[in-house]
C-alpha positions in Angstrom: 7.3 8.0 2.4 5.2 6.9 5.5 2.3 9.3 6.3 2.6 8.9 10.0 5.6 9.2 12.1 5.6 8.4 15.8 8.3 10.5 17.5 9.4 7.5 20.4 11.2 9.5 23.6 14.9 8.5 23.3 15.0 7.5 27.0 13.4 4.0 25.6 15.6 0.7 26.4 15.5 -1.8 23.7 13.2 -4.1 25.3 10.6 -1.2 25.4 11.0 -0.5 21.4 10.6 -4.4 21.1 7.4 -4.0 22.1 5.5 -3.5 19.4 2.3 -4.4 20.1 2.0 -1.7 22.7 2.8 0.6 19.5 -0.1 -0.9 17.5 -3.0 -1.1 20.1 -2.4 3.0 20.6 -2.6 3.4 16.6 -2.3 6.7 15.2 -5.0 8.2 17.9 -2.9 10.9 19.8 -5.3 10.0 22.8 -4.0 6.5 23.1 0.1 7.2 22.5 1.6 9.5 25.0 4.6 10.6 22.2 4.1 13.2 19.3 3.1 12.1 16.6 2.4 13.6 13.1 0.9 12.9 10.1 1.7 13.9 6.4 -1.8 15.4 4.8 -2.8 14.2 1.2 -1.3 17.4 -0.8 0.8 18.9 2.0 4.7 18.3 1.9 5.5 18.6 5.4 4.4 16.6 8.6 1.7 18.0 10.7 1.6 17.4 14.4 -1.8 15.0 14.8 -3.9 16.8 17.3 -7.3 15.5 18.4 -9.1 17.6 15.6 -7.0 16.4 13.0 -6.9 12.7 13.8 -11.2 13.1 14.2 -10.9 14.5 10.6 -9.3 12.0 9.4 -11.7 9.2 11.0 -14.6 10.9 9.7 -13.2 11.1 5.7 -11.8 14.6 5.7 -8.8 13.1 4.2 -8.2 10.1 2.1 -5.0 8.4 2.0 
Protein backbone atom coordinates (compact mmCIF):
# COMPACT_ATOMS: atom_id res chain seq x y z
CA UNK A 1 0.00 0.00 0.00
CA UNK A 2 1.77 3.37 -0.98
CA UNK A 3 1.83 5.87 1.90
CA UNK A 4 1.44 8.86 -0.33
CA UNK A 5 -1.11 9.44 -2.93
CA UNK A 6 -1.09 12.54 -5.15
CA UNK A 7 -4.66 13.24 -6.25
CA UNK A 8 -3.73 14.53 -10.17
CA UNK A 9 -6.77 17.04 -11.51
CA UNK A 10 -8.49 14.94 -14.20
CA UNK A 11 -8.42 17.80 -16.65
CA UNK A 12 -4.63 16.53 -17.27
CA UNK A 13 -3.84 15.44 -21.20
CA UNK A 14 -1.53 12.56 -21.40
CA UNK A 15 1.42 14.44 -22.38
CA UNK A 16 1.09 16.34 -18.96
CA UNK A 17 0.85 12.90 -16.79
CA UNK A 18 4.01 11.85 -18.96
CA UNK A 19 5.78 14.22 -17.31
CA UNK A 20 7.04 12.81 -14.56
CA UNK A 21 9.71 14.60 -13.58
CA UNK A 22 7.57 17.70 -12.91
CA UNK A 23 5.96 15.08 -10.34
CA UNK A 24 9.27 14.26 -8.67
CA UNK A 25 10.92 17.70 -8.31
CA UNK A 26 7.51 18.88 -6.24
CA UNK A 27 7.92 15.60 -3.99
CA UNK A 28 5.60 15.05 -1.32
CA UNK A 29 5.92 18.93 -0.07
CA UNK A 30 2.29 20.27 -0.46
CA UNK A 31 4.10 23.68 -1.00
CA UNK A 32 5.69 22.58 -4.20
CA UNK A 33 2.54 20.40 -5.88
CA UNK A 34 -0.60 22.50 -6.50
CA UNK A 35 -2.91 18.94 -6.21
CA UNK A 36 -4.07 17.31 -2.83
CA UNK A 37 -2.18 15.10 -1.66
CA UNK A 38 -2.30 12.82 1.40
CA UNK A 39 -0.37 10.69 3.27
CA UNK A 40 -1.02 7.34 5.19
CA UNK A 41 0.50 7.83 9.05
CA UNK A 42 2.49 4.90 10.53
CA UNK A 43 -0.51 3.29 12.66
CA UNK A 44 -3.38 5.07 11.09
CA UNK A 45 -5.60 3.16 8.42
CA UNK A 46 -6.87 5.94 6.45
CA UNK A 47 -5.17 8.64 4.30
CA UNK A 48 -4.64 12.04 5.80
CA UNK A 49 -4.68 15.17 3.66
CA UNK A 50 -0.69 16.42 4.00
CA UNK A 51 -0.96 19.96 5.17
CA UNK A 52 2.12 22.07 5.79
CA UNK A 53 2.24 20.96 9.59
CA UNK A 54 2.08 17.46 8.80
CA UNK A 55 4.54 17.27 5.96
CA UNK A 56 7.08 19.62 8.60
CA UNK A 57 6.46 16.69 11.03
CA UNK A 58 7.29 14.33 9.03
CA UNK A 59 10.75 16.13 7.89
CA UNK A 60 11.60 16.69 11.28
CA UNK A 61 11.12 12.62 12.50
CA UNK A 62 7.66 12.87 13.94
CA UNK A 63 6.98 9.86 11.94
CA UNK A 64 9.02 7.08 10.65
CA UNK A 65 8.08 5.16 7.71
Amino acid sequence: MPFFVLNIDSGMSNFELKQKNKLKEGGYNPQEVRDPLYVMLPGESEYTELTPDVFSEIENGKYRF
